[in-house]
N, C-alpha and C positions, 0 to 999 in steps of 0.2 A: 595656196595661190595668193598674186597682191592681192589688194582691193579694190573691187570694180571688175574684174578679170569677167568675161563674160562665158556662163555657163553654157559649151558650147557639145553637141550632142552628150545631154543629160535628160533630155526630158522625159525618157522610161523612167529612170528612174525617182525623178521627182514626182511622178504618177505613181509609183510604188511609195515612196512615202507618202501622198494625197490620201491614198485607198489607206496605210494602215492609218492615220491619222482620222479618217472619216469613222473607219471600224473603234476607233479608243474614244473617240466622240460620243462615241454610240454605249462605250462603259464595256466594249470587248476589250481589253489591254493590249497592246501589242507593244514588241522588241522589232527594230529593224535594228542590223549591224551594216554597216558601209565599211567596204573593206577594198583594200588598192594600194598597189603599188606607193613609195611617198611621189608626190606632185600630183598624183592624180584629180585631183579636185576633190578630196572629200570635205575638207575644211569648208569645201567654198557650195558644195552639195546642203551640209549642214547648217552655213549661213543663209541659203536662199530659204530654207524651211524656215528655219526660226525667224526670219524677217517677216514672214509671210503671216505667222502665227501672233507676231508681237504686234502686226498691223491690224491683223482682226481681236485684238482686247485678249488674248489669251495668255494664260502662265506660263508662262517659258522659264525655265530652270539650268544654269549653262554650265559645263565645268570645263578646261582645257589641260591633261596631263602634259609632264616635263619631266624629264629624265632628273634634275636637279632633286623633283619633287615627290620622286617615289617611291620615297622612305619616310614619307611624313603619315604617322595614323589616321586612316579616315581623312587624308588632305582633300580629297576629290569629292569627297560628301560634304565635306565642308564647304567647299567651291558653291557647291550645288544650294545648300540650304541654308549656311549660318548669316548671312545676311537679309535676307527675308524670312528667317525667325525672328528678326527685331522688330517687325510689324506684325507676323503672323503665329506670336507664342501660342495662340490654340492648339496648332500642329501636333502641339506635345503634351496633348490632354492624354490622358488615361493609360494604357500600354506605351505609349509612344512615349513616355517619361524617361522609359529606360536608355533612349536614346539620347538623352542628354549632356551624358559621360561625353560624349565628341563634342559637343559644343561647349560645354562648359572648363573653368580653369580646374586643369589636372591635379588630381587628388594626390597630392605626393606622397611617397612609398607603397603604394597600392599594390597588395603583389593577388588580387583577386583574376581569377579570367573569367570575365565577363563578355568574351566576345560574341556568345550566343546570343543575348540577356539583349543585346546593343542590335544587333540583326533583325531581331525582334522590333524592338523599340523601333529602327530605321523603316521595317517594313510599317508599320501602325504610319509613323508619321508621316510615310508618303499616303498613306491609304487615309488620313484626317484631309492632309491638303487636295486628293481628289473626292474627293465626300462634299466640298465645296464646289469644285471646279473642274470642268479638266486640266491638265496637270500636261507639258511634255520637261521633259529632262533628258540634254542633250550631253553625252563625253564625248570631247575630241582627244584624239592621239590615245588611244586607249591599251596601247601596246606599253606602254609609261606608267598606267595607273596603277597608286599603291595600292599592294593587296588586301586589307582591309576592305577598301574600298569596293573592289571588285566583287569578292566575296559577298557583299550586299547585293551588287546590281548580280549576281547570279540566283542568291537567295531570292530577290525581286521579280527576278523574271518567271521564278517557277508557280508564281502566284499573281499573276497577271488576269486574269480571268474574273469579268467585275467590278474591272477600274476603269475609270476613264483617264488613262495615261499612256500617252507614247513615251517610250522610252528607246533614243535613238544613241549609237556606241558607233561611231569611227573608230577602225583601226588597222594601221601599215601591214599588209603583210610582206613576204620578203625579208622580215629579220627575224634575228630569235629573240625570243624574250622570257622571262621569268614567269610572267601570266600567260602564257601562250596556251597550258590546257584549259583555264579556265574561261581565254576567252574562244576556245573551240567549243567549250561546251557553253556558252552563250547563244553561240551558233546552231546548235541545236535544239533549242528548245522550242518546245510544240508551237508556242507564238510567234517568233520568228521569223522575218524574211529576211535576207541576206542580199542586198545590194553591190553587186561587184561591180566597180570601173574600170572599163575596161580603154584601151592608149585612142586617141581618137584617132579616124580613118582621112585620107588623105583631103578628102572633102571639108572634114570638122580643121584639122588643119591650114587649110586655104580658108576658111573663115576667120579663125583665132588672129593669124597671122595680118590678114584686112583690116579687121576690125583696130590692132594693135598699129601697125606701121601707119594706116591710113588709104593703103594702095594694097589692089590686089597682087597677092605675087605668081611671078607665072609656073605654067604646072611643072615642068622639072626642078625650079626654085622647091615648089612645096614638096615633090616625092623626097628631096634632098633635103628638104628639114623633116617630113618623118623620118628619114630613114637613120639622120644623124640623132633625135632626138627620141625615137623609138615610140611619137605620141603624145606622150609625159605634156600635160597643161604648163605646169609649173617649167619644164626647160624652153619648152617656145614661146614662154613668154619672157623669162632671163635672154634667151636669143634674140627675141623681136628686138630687147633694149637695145643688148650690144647693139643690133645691126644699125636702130638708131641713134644710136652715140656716135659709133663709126663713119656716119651717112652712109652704108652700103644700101643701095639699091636690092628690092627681091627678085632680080632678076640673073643673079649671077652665084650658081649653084658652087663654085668652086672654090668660095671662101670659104663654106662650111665646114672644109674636108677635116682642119681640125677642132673640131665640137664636138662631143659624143655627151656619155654618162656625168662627166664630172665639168660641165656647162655651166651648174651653177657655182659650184665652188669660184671657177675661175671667173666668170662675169662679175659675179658678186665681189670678191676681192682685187678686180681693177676698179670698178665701180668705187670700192671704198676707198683703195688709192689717190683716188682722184680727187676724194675731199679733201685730205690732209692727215696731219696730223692727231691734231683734237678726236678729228672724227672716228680714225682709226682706235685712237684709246677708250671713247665711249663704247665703240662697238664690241670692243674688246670686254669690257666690263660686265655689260652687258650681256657678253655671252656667259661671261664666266657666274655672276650673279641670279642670272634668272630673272625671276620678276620678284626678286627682295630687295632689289636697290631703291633708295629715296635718292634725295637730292645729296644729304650729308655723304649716304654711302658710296655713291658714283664720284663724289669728291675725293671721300679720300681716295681710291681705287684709281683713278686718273689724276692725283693730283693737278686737277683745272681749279681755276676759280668760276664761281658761279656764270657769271658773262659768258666767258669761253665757253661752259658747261651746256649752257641753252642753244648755244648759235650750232654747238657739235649736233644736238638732240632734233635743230630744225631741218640741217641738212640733209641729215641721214631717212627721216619723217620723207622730204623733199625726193628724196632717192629712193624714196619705198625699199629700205630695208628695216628702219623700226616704224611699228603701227604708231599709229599720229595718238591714240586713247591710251590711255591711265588704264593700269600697268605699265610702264614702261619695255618694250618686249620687241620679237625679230615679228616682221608679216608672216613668215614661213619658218619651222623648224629647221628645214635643210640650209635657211640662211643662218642662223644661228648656228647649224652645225658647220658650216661653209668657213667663220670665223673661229670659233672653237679650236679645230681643228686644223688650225692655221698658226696656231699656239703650239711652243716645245714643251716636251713632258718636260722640261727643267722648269719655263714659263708657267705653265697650268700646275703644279706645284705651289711657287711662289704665290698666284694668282690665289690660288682658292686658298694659304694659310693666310694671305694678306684679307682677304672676305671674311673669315671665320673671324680673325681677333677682331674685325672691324664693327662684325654684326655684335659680336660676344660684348667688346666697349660699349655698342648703343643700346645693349640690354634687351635684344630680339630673343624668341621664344626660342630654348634651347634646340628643339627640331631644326630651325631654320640655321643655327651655327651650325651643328652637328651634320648638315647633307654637305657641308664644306669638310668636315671634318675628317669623316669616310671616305675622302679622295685623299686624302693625308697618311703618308706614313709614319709611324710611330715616333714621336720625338722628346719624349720626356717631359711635358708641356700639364702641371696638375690640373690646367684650370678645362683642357681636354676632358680628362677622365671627370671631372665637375660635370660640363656640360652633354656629356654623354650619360652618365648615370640619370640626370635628370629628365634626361629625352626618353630613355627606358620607362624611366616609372612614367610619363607622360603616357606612352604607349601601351603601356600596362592599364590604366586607369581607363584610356579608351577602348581597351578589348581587344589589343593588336600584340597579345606575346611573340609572335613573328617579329616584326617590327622591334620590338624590346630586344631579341636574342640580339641581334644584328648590330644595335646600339652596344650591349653588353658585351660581344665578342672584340669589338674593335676598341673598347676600353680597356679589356683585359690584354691588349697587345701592350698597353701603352707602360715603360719601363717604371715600375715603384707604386704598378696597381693595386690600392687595400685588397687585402688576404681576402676579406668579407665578398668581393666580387664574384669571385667565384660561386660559390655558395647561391649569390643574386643571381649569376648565368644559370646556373642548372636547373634553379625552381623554375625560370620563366622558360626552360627549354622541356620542362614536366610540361609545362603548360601551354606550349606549341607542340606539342603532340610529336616531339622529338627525344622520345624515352631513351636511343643511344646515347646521343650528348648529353643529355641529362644527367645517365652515370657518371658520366668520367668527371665532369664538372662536380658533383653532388659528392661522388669520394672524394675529391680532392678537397671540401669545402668539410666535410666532415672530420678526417682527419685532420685538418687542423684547427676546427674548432674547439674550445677550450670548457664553455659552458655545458652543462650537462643534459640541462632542457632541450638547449639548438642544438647540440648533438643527437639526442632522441629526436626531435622534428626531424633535424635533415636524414638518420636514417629512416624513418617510416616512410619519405618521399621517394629515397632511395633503392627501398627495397619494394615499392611497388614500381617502379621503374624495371630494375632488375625479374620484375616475373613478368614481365613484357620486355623483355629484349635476351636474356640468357637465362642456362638452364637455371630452372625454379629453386635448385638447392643452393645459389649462389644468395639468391634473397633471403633463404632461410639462413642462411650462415650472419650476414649484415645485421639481420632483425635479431637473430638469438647471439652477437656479440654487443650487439647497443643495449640488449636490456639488459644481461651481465654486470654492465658498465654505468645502468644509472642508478643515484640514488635510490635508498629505500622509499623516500617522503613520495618518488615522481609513480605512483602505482595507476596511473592512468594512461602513462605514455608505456608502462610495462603491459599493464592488459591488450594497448593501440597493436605494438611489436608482436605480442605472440599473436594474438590475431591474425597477424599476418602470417606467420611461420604455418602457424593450421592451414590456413588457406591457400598456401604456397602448393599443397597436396590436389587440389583442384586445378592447378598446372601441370602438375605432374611432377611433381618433388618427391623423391626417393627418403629421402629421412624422416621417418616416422615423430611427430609431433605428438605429445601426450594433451590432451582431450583435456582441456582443464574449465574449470566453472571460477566461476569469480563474483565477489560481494560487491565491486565495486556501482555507482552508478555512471559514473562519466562517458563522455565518445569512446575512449576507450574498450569501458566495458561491455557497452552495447554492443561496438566491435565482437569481441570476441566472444559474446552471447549470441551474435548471425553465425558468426561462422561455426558454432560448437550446436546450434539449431542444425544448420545448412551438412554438417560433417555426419551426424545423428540421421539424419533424415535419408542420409544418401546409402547408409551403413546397417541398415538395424531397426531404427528408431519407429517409435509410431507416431502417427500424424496427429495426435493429440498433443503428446507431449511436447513435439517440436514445433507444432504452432503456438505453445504457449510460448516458450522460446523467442519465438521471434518476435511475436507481439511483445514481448518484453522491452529487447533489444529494440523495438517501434516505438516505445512509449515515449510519449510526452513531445514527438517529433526531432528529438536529440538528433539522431540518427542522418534522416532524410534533410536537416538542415543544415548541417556541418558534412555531411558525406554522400551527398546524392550521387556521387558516381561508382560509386563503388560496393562499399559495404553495403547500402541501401538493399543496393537488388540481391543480395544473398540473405539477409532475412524477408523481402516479398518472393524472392524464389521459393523460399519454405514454402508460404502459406500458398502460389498457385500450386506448387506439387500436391497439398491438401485438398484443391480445388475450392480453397478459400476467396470467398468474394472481395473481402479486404486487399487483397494484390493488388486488382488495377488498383484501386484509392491511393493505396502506397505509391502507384507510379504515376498516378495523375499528379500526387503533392511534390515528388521528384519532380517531374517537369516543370510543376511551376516554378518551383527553386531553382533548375538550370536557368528558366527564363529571366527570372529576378535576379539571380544572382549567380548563376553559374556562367558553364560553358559548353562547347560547342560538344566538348568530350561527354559532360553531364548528358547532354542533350542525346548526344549519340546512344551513350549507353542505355538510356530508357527507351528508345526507340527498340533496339533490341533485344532486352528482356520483356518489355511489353507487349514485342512482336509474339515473342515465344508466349506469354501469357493469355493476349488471346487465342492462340493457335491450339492450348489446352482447353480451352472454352468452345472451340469451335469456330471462330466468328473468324471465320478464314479471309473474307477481306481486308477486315482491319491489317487482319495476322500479315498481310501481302504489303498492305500500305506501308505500315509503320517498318518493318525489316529492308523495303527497299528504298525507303526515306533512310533508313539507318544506311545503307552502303552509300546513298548523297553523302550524307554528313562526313563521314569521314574521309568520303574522297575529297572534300572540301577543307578537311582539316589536313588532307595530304597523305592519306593513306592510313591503313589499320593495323595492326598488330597483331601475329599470327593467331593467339587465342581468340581475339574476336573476330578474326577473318571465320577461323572454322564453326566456333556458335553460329554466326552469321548464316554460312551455309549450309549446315547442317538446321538450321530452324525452315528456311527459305525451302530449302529442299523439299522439306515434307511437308510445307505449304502448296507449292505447285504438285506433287504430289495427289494432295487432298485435291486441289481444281482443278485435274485434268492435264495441266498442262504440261505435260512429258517430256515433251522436245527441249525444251528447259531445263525441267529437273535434271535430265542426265546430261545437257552439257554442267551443270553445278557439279554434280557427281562424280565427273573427271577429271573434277580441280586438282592439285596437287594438296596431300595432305602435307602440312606444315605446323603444325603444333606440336607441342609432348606431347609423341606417346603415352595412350593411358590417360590423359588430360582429360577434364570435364568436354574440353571445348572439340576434343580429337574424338570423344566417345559420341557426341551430336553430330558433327560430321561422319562420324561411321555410320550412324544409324539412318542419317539421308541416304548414301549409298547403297544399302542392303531397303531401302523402302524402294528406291528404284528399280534395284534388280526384281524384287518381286514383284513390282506391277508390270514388271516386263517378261517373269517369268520365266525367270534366268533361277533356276533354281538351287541347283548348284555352285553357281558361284556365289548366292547369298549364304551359305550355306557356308561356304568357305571360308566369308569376311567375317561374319559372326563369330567362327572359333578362333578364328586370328585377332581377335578384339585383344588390346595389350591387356594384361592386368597390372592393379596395383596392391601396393602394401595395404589396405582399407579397402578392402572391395566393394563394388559398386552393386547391392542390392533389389535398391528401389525400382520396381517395374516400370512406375511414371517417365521415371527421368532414363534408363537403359532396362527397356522389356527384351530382351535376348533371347529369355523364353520363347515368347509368342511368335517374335518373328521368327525362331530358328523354326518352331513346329510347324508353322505355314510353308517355310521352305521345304520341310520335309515330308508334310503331305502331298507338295508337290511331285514330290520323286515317292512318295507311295511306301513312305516308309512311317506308316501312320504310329507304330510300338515305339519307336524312340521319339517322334511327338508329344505323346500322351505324355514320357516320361519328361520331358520338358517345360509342357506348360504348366504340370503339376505343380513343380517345384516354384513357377512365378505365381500361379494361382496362392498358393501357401504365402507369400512372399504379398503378394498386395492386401491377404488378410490381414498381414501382421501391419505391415503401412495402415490401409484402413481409408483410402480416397477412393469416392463414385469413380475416378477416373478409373485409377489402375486396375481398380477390383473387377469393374464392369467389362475395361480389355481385357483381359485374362480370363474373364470366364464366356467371355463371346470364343474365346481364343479355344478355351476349353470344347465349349460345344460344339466347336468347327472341327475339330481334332477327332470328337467323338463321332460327329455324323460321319465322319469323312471311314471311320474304324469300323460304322454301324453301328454304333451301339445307340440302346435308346434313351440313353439316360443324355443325350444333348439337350433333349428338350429342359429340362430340368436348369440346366446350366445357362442355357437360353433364358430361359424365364426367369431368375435372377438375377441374370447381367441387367435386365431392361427393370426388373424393379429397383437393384441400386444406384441406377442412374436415374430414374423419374425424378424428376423434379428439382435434379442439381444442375449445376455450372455446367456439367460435361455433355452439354446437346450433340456435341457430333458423336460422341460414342452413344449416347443414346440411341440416337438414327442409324446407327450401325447394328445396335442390340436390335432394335424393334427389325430392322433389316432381315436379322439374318432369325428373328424367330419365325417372324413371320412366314419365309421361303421356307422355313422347317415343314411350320403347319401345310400351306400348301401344296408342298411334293408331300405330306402325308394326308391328304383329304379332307382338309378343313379348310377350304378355300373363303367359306364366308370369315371365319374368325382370323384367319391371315389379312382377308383385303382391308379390314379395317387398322391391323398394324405397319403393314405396308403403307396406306395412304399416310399415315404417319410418320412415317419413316420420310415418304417421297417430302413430303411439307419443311420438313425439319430439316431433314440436308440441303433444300434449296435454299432457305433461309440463314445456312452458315454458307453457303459458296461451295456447296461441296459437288460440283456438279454429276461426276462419275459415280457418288453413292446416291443420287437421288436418279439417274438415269436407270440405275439399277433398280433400284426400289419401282419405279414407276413399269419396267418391262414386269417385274415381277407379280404387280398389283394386276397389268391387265392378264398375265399368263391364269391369274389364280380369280377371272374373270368382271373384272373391274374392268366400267368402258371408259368414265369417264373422272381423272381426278377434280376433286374441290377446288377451289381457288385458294390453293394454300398459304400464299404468299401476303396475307391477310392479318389484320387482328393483334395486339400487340407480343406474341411469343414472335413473330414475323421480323419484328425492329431488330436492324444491327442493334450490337451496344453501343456504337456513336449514336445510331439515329433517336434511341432510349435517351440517350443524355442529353442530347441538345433539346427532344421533347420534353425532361423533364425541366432543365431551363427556361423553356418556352412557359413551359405553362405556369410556370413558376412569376412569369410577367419581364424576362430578362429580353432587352433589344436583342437582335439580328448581330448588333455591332457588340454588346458585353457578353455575349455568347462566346461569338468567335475571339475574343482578348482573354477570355476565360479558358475559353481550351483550344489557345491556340493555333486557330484555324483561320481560316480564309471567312468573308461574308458571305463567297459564293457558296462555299463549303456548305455553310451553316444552311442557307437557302436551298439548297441540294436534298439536305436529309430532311431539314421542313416537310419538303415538296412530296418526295418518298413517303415520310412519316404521314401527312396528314391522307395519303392513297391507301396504303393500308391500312389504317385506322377507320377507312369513308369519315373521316370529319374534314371541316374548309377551314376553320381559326385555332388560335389560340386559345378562346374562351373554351372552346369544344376540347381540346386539350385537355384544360384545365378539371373537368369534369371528370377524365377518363385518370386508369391507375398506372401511370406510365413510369 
């Protein structure tokens, strides 16, 4: 809307921003989205707020997107904070550093993705500048904003809890846009309130119109400008002009009859008619410009002279079609489109190649030539493919490989593009989470490269490409042609490739890879020291041996600092299959590195082997957080990739499983399966779905998915990672076919001895005993009572509380009720304390059956503490802030204060110092 325009029935909703404004005061966070039609008034909704804020002393933070401008990395964050960084450099004290890559001058050829690492960073340094103050930060036109960008305020919003910052987002609905799921799912979040504008009623109307013309208009006047303007602020107020330019009295409904939808186009371009010439070409520039015109650049673009220049600039100010303030710019978008679009595609052509060389001559930041450039078709022009390459690595350096493909694609159109580009599109498209485009580009940059090294790089990038998008022997065929082909001397890019070929078998690659050991020490060879740990381990191997393995392949941090997204978690996969406590540490050191220096991918993929990590330990909450933080992320990176869609589900699955929550699991369970056959990630997904059917007691059809399990060339052993045993015999006791049971869990019970983990042994012979009581025989007890001594006092609490479970109900249906109730209340304590709520409900009917009245206060003392609530206690007492806590493991302040609060209840201590004292 103009300026001045009088906000005319708004006041609900300026009362919904009061109230969340008073709640973020108060250090509750809140997101409003303002959402409407265009004209609606939301621009002029979010000017009354920030007016109101700026007069009571507070920080207001302002950004307004442009279709011009949303291709620029992080443009909108920029809006938001690089100018008052020039006074408030604290901001970006501590984590918040990593945020700096956006403000500061782009690191040229950067081919790192750091867009996690930058998210990160963006979150701290809003959370420094409200640690200060409260904080609001306003986007208008949010339908516009570069993705980057947005991808923060959605990161932001989900950790709103504890700041004292409103965070308020305009944006059009009615069109389609490129952010359009991200900003639905803006709209959803738990903080959230959603402001809709709605056309004003014939009343708000006859005020608008009053207030504008000076004279009430009469009531068939006004039902005839709703009716013609459908409400819309913005067209009744284009109409009140006209009517005032025209002198039409509001009393004569019958001139409106042609005005509808497209009111402003037409006002707005008599209006400008009506100045002249000058006026017309500034406006013209103007549109086509954005708000990157100076004085020079409006020059050359209209060739005016200065004089002319200013008198066009006062008129149009005069006529309220540009804002009177610096920037130079339209009052309204729709007036800027109104002109725009008033332009022939042969015009807006010319237009924006005459912008581009103009800005390119005055030495403007590649991005700003380059959104001129992308309206350009291909013309042969080197200093094009210049200025685009540089806008890539620009966008690269700030964590926007999105952004980069985009720049890189539209270079690559241009006639006599270096070969090398190629090769540049495909890594940055590995690294937008677009592994299709990545092959095609990565072979074609392969093959014609000529060096031997780049060739080895570009295949290893390649073929982990390829075992995320085609079958897995196409990778192996890439990987075992490139190392063929490189020198003798490169024995570390040799070790990197077969590595990958082995591991191609964990997607489900049919060609049998020979198992090979290697002296070497590089990335490489750690490389293929996980995978040859991770192959052993799944096959045969005992958990001794293949934890040395992997600890090797972890030594010195080689490993987790050059490959935290991938090979990492296949040598920490060893050690939790061992039930090794060094896992999480491996995935805590990954995370940091995705945060430092990684990406959103690194990111992701720790979330979801760490999910599976704690979910082998038991700590089923975490196990729930961090796997559905993992489906955030990469719906934020745009989707996942079938092998990690089905881990995904397959870990999640017997997560809600363990808590009860059923209704869940089995919609997860009816997913389509979509990975290889046989695949690591397709054998966890089968095993969610047969964990369903049995707690639903579907016995039979578990029974059936079990033997339908694909096999592969290297069969899958290890009870930890596919117990097929134990669950078949559970199924088949259910159908009472207790003889072919026994003979099944044998064979896993034998099979987790040879492995040698608290975990698997202890399932398997719980599995055992259940098999045998179920046969009668009495030798379960026996089996019972070893399952619960190989697990005392390891990693594996929830199979523990399972052991002591089910010896216990042994003892008491055989008349030992006193020597049960005391394993049962243990049982009850321990699974409540991993989330397990179904085994500890169990445990507790059981305890009172076997005459227990009343359980202890189990949730006590420190075996009580999640492992979050343990770590941030031990940081605590360690003497670390609330504030290098949460930057340390990447959490929220609330977060941190959360498990404190917990922590210091079951512990009965009030401080830190009392902490300090205790062994946590």
């Amino acid at each position: 809307m103009a300026p001045h325009a009088p906000l005319v029935e708004r006041e609900a909703q300026l009362r919904l921003l009061e109230a969340a404004r008073e709640a973020a005061e108060a250090g509750a966070g809140r997101l409003v989205v303002v959402e409407g039609p265009a004209g609606m008034g939301k621009s002029a909704v979010l000017a009354a707020e920030r007016d109101h804020l700026r007069r009571h002393g507070r920080t207001v933070l302002a950004a307004r997107c442009s279709e011009l401008e949303s291709t620029y990395a992080f443009g909108v964050v920029r809006q938001l904070f690089e100018a008052r960084l020039r006074t408030s450099a604290r901001w970006l004290d501590g984590s918040a550093g990593s945020a700096a890559a956006v403000f500061d001058p782009p690191r040229s050829g950067s081919a790192d993705d750091v867009s996690h690492s930058v998210l990160h960073g963006l979150y701290w340094l809003t959370a420094n500048a409200c640690a200060e103050r409260f904080v609001a930060l306003f986007i208008d036109d949010a339908q516009w904003c570069d993705g980057p960008s947005l991808r923060f305020l959605a990161y932001l919003a989900g950790r709103l809890d504890g700041m004292a910052l409103l965070l308020v987002v305009a944006t059009r609905t009615g069109e389609r846009s490129e952010q359009a799921a991200l900003l639905a799912d803006l709209a959803h979040e738990e903080r959230c309130e959603v402001v809709a504008l709605q056309p004003l009623s014939r009343a708000g109307v006859t005020d608008l119109l009053a207030e504008r013309l000076g004279v009430a208009p009469g009531a068939e006047f006004a039902q005839a400008c709703l009716r013609s303007t459908g409400g819309n602020p913005l067209l009744l107020d284009e109409l009140s002009r006209a009517l005032r330019a025209d002198g039409i009295r509001p009393d004569a409904p019958d001139v409106l009859a042609d005005l509808g939808p497209r009111a402003v186009s037409r006002t707005v371009l008599l209006r400008l008619a009506r100045l002249g010439a000058d006026a017309i070409a500034l406006a013209q520039a103007v549109a086509v410009l954005g708000e990157a015109g100076d004085l020079a650049i409006l020059r050359g673009m209209t060739g005016l002279p200065a004089a002319a220049l200013e008198e066009a600039a006062r008129s149009l100010v005069q006529a309220q079609i540009l804002r009177s303030r610096s920037p130079m710019g339209f009052v309204h978008p729709l007036l800027r489109d109104a002109v725009y679009r008033d332009l022939s595609p042969i015009e807006l052509e010319a237009r924006h190649a005459e912008a581009a060389r103009l800005l390119h001559a005055a030495g403007r930041s590649p991005e700003a030539v380059a959104a001129h450039v992308l309206l350009l078709p291909p013309g042969a022009r080197p200093w094009i493919v210049e200025v685009l390459s540089e806008s890539a690595a620009v966008a690269l350096s700030r964590g926007a490989p999105d952004i980069a493909v985009s720049y890189l694609r539209r270079a690559l159109a241009e006639p006599g593009a270096p070969a090398g580009l190629v090769t540049r599109l495909g890594m940055a498209e590995a690294l937008a989470n677009d592994p299709r485009a990545a092959v095609v580009h990565l072979g074609a940059g392969y093959e014609s490269a000529t060096d031997p090294e780049a060739r080895g790089r570009i295949a290893e990038v390649l073929a982990r490409m390829l075992l995320f998008t085609r079958p897995p022997d196409a990778a192996v065929a890439v990987a075992r042609r490139a190392r063929e082909q490189l020198p003798p001397a490169l024995t570390d890019q040799w070790d990197a490739l077969l590595a990958l070929e082995l591991y191609a078998v964990a997607f489900g690659a049919t060609d049998d890879v020979v198992v090979a050991a290697t002296s070497g020490t590089g990335l490489g060879a750690r490389m293929l020291t996980a995978v040859r740990a991770w192959d052993r381990a799944l096959t045969g191997g005992s958990a001794a041996e293949c934890v040395e393995e992997a600890r090797y392949a972890l030594g010195d941090g080689v490993l987790v600092r050059h490959d935290p997204s991938f090979m990492t978690h296949v040598a920490a996969g060893v050690l939790a299959l061992a039930d090794d406590d060094r896992a999480q540490a491996v995935w805590s050191q990954a995370l940091a590195e995705g945060h430092t220096h990684g990406s959103q991918m690194t990111i992701a993929g720790v979330l979801l082997w760490q999910g599976w990590g704690w979910l082998q330990r038991g700590a089923l909450a975490e196990a729930e957080e961090g796997l559905r933080r993992y489906r955030g992320a990469v719906q934020r990176r745009g989707g996942e990739h079938e092998a990690g869609a089905a881990y995904g589900i397959g870990f999640l699955t017997r997560v809600l499983v363990a808590r009860g929550e059923l209704a869940e699991a089995r919609q997860l369970a009816e997913l389509p399966r979509e990975s290889t056959a046989g695949s690591d990630g397709d054998l966890q997904q089968v095993r969610g779905v047969v964990e369903v059917l049995l707690a639903d007691g579907r016995w039979a059809e578990a029974l059936a998915t079990l033997d339908a399990v694909p096999r592969r060339r290297r069969p899958v052993v290890n009870p930890v990672w596919a117990p097929w045993g134990s669950l078949a015999a559970r199924a088949l006791c259910g159908l009472g076919r207790t003889e072919e049971a026994l003979a099944r869990v044998a064979g896993e019970v034998a099979a987790a001895r040879a492995w040698g983990s608290p975990t698997g042994l202890g399932a398997a012979l719980r599995a055992l005993g259940t098999t045998l009581d179920a046969a009668g025989s009495a030798e379960a007890q026996a089996a019972f009572e070893e399952a619960v001594a190989v697990t005392e006092g390891s990693a594996a609490r929830l199979e523990h509380a399972a052991s002591l479970l089910a010896h216990g109900s042994l003892l008491r249906r055989g008349g030992r009720p006193t020597t049960a109730r005391a394993l049962l209340e243990r049982a009850a304590g321990l699974a409540a304390a991993c989330g397990a709520t179904p085994l500890a409900e169990r445990a507790t009917q059981e305890f009172r059956a076997a005459g227990g009245r009343r359980l202890a206060r189990h949730a006590t003392g420190v075996d009580a503490l999640t492992p979050s609530e343990r770590r941030v206690a031990a940081l605590a007492a360690a003497g670390r802030s609330n504030k290098a806590i949460a930057q340390e493991l990447f959490v929220t302040i609330k977060t941190v204060e959360v498990h404190l609060s917990n922590t210091y209840r079951k512990l009965g201590v009030a401080s830190r110092a009392d902490l300090a004292r205790l062994d946590v």
